[in-house]
DONUPA-63815 format. One record per residue (C-alpha): x, y, z; residue in one letter. Coordinates in steps of 0.25 Angstrom, whole numbers, plus 5000, padded with zeros to 4 digits. Layout:
# residues N
((X Y Z) 'a')
...
***
This chain:
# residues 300
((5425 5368 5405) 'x')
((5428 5381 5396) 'x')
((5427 5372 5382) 'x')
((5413 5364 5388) 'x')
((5408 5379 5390) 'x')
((5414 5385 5374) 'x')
((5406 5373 5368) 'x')
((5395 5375 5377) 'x')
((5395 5392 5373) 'x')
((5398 5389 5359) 'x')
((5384 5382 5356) 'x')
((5372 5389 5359) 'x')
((5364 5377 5361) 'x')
((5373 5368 5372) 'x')
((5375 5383 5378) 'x')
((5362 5386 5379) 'x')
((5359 5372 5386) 'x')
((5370 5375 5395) 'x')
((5364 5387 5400) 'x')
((5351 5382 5402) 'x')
((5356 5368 5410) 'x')
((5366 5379 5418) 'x')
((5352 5389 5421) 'x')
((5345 5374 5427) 'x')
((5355 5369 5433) 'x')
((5357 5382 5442) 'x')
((5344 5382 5446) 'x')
((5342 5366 5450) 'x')
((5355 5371 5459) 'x')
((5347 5383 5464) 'x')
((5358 5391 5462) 'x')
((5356 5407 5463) 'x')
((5352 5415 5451) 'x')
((5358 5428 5448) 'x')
((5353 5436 5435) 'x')
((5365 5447 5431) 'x')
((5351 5454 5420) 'x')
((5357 5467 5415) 'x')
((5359 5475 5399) 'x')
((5372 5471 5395) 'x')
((5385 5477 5397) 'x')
((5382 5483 5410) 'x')
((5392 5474 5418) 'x')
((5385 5462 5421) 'x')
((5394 5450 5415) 'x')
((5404 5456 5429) 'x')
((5393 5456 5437) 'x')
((5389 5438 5430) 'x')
((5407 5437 5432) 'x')
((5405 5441 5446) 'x')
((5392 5432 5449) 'x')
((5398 5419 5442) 'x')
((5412 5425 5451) 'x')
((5405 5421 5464) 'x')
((5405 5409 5473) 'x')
((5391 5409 5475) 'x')
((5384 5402 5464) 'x')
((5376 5410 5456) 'x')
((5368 5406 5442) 'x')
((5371 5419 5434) 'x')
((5362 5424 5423) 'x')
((5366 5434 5416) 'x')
((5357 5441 5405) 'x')
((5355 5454 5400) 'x')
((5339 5455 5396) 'x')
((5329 5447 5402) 'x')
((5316 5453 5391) 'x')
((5312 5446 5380) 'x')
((5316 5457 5371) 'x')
((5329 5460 5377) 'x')
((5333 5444 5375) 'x')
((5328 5446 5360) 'x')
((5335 5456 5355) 'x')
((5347 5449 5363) 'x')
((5345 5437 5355) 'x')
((5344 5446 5341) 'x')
((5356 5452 5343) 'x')
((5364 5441 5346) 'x')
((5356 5434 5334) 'x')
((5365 5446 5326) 'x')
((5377 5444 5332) 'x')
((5380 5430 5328) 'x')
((5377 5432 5316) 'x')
((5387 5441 5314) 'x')
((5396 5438 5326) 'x')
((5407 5426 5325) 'x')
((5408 5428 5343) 'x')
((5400 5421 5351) 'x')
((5387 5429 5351) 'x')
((5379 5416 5358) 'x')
((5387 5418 5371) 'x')
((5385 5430 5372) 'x')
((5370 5429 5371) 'x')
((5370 5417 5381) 'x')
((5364 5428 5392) 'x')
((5351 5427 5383) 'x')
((5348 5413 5389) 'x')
((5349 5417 5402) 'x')
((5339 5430 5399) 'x')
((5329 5419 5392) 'x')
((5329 5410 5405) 'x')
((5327 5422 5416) 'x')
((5317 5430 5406) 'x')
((5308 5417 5411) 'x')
((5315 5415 5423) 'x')
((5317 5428 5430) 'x')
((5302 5430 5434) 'x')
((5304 5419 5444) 'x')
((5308 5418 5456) 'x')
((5321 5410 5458) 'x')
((5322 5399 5469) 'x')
((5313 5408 5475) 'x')
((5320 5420 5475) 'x')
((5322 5432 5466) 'x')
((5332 5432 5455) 'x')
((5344 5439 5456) 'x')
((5346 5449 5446) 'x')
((5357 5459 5444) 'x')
((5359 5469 5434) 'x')
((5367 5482 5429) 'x')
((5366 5495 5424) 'x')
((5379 5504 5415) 'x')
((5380 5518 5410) 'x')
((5373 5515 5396) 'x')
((5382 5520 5388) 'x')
((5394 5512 5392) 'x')
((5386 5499 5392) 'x')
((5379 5501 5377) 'x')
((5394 5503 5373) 'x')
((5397 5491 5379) 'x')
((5387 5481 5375) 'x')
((5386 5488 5361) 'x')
((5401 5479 5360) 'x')
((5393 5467 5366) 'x')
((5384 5466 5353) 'x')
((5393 5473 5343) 'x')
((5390 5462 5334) 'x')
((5377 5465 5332) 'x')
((5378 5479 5327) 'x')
((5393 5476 5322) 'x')
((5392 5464 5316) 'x')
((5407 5456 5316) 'x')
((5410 5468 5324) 'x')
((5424 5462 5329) 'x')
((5430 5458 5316) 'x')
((5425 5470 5308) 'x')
((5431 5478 5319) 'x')
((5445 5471 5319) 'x')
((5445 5471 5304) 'x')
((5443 5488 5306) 'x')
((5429 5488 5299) 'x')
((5422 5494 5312) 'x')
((5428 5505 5317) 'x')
((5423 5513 5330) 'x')
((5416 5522 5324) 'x')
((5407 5513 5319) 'x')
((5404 5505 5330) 'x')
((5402 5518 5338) 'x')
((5393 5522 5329) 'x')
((5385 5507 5328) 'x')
((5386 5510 5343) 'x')
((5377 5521 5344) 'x')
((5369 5518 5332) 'x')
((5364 5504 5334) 'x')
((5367 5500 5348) 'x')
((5353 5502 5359) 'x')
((5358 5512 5368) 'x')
((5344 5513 5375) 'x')
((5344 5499 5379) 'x')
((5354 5502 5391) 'x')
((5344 5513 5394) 'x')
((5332 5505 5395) 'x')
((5337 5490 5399) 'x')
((5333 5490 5415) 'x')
((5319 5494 5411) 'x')
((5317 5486 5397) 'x')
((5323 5473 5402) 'x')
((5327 5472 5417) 'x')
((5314 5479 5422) 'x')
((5306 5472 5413) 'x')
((5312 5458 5414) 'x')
((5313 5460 5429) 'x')
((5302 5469 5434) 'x')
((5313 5478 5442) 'x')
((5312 5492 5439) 'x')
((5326 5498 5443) 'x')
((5322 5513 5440) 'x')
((5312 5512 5451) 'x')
((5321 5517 5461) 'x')
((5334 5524 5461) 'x')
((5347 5517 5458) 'x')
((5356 5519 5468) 'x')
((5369 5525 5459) 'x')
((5379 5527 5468) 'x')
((5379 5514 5475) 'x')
((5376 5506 5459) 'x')
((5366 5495 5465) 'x')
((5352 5493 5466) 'x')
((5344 5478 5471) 'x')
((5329 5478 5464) 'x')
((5318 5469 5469) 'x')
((5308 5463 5457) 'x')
((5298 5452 5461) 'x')
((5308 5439 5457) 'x')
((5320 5448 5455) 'x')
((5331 5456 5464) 'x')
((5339 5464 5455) 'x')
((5354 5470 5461) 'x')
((5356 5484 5447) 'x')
((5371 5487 5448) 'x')
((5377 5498 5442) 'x')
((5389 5495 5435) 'x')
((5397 5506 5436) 'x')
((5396 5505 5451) 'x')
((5397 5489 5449) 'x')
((5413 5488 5457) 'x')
((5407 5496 5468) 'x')
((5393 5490 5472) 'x')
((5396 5477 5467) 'x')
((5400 5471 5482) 'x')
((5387 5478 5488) 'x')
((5377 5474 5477) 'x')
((5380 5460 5478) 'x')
((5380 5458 5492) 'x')
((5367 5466 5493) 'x')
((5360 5456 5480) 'x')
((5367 5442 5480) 'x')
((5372 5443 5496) 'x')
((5387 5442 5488) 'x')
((5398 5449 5496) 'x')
((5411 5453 5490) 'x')
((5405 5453 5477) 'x')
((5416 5452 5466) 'x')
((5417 5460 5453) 'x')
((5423 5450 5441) 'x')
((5423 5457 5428) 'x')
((5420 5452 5416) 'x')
((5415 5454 5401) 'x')
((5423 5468 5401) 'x')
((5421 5472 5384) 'x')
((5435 5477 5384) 'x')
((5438 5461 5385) 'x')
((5430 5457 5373) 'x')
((5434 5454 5359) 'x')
((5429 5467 5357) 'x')
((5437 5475 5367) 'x')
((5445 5482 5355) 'x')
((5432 5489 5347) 'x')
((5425 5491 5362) 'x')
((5438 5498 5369) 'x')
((5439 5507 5356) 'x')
((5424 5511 5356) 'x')
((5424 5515 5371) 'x')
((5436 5524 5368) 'x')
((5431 5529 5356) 'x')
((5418 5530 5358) 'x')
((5411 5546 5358) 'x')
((5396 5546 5360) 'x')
((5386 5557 5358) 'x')
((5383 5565 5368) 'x')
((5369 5561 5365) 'x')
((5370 5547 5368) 'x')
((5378 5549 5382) 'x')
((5368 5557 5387) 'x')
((5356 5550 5381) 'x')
((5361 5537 5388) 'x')
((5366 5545 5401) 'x')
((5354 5551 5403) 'x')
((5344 5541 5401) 'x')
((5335 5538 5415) 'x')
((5344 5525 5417) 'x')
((5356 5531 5418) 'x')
((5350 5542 5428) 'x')
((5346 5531 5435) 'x')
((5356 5522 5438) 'x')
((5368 5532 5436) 'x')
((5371 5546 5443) 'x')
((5375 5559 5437) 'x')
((5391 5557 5441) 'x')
((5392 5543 5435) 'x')
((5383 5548 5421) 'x')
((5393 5562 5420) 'x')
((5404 5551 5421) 'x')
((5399 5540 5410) 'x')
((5397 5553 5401) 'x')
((5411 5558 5402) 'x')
((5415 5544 5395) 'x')
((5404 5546 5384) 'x')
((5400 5559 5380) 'x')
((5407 5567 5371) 'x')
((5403 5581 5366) 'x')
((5400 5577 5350) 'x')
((5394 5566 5343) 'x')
((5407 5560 5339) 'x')
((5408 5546 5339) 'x')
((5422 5542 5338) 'x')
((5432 5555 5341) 'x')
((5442 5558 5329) 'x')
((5456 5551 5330) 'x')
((5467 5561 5333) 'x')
***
């Protein structure tokens, strides 16, 4: 079975087929949809492990934009990528096809019901760090032989980092995407910080927020209050220390100095106040902020 399905990933058109005759086939089976919608790198790949983890039989969808814009400039940068990456930049896309589908779909009732969405929010700054690795490609073209062969040292991907990466897209995301794809305005009310989850009602859509900095701790009690789940099961997965890139990514988080600036634009912004209090922001600045503009501190 694993080499039917490293043929069927390694061409775009029988993968894409695949997907497609896997989407219908669930739905003829009337088996129960559940749309795991969220900006990457927040922690949802645990949260698809832990769905697919169940005895229950669920058909997962995972995407990470659900606008037309958002799935386009997807599509460009992966365009990029593989044309300078040797990986396998079209797996990694492959969340695009579902985002396609439920951009049409999702407006819908389900077998009379509303779909199922859940979603995540992380302190920014953590999250751009770790999703600037996840398309390093695009800025850092060949960035994992240029980096084994010494070209790129830290100091330049550092400074790639916070030149070229979007770090307002983290800022901006449940208002530019989720609320526009789903009509769900989390900001209307106040976020509960200290229990780390929240249930939404759209007209075709129930959305369960989870925080994930709170995610071992409310996991149990979101689930069972959402799906009806008890002993929900955390099963961890796609951790970027465990990646091809885990030497470059361990070395910049330990390396890594950040304006003081930047820290408090990001832990300022209305999202954070929103979703985080001041205790946990106090905390995530103590692992950031520094008190110079420096960006990699002078070897001893």
């Amino acid at each position: 079975m694993r080499s039917i399905n490293r043929i069927i990933n390694s061409n775009p058109h029988l993968s894409t087929a695949w997907w497609h005759f896997q989407v219908r086939l669930a739905e003829l089976r009337g088996r129960e949809s559940v749309v795991v919608y969220q900006m990457g790198k927040v922690g949802s790949s645990t949260i698809v492990a832990s769905l697919h983890a169940l005895r229950r039989k669920l058909q997962v969808h995972h995407v990470h934009t659900l606008t037309g814009k958002g799935i386009a400039d997807a599509e460009a940068i992966y365009r990029q990528m593989a044309r300078h990456s040797q990986s396998s930049t079209f797996v990694r896309a492959r969340h695009l096809l579902s985002s396609r589908y439920l951009q049409q779909r999702i407006h819908r009732p389900i077998q009379g019901k509303k779909w199922k969405v859940i979603t995540l929010v992380r302190e920014p700054i953590a999250r751009n760090v770790s999703s600037f690795f996840q398309i390093i490609d695009h800025p850092l073209p060949n960035f994992m032989a240029r980096y084994r062969a010494g070209e790129l040292d830290i100091e330049t991907v550092s400074n790639t980092f916070l030149e070229k990466f979007d770090h307002q897209h983290v800022l901006h995301w449940f208002e530019t995407d989720l609320r526009q794809a789903l009509g769900i305005d989390v900001f209307a009310g106040e976020f509960p910080k200290e229990k780390g989850y929240q249930i939404y009602q759209g007209d075709t859509c129930e959305l369960l927020l989870l925080k994930l900095e709170k995610l071992n701790e409310c996991a149990c009690d979101a689930f069972r209050d959402f799906l009806g789940i008890e002993h929900f099961d955390l099963v961890r997965t796609n951790v970027g220390e465990e990646k091809e890139y885990a030497g470059a990514y361990q070395q910049l988080k330990a390396h890594l100095i950040l304006p003081d600036r930047y820290v408090q634009e990001m832990y300022s912004s209305p999202t954070m106040q929103h979703f985080y209090d001041q205790r946990e922001i106090a905390a995530f600045a103590a692992k950031w902020k520094t008190h110079h503009d420096a960006l990699i501190p002078t070897p001893g």
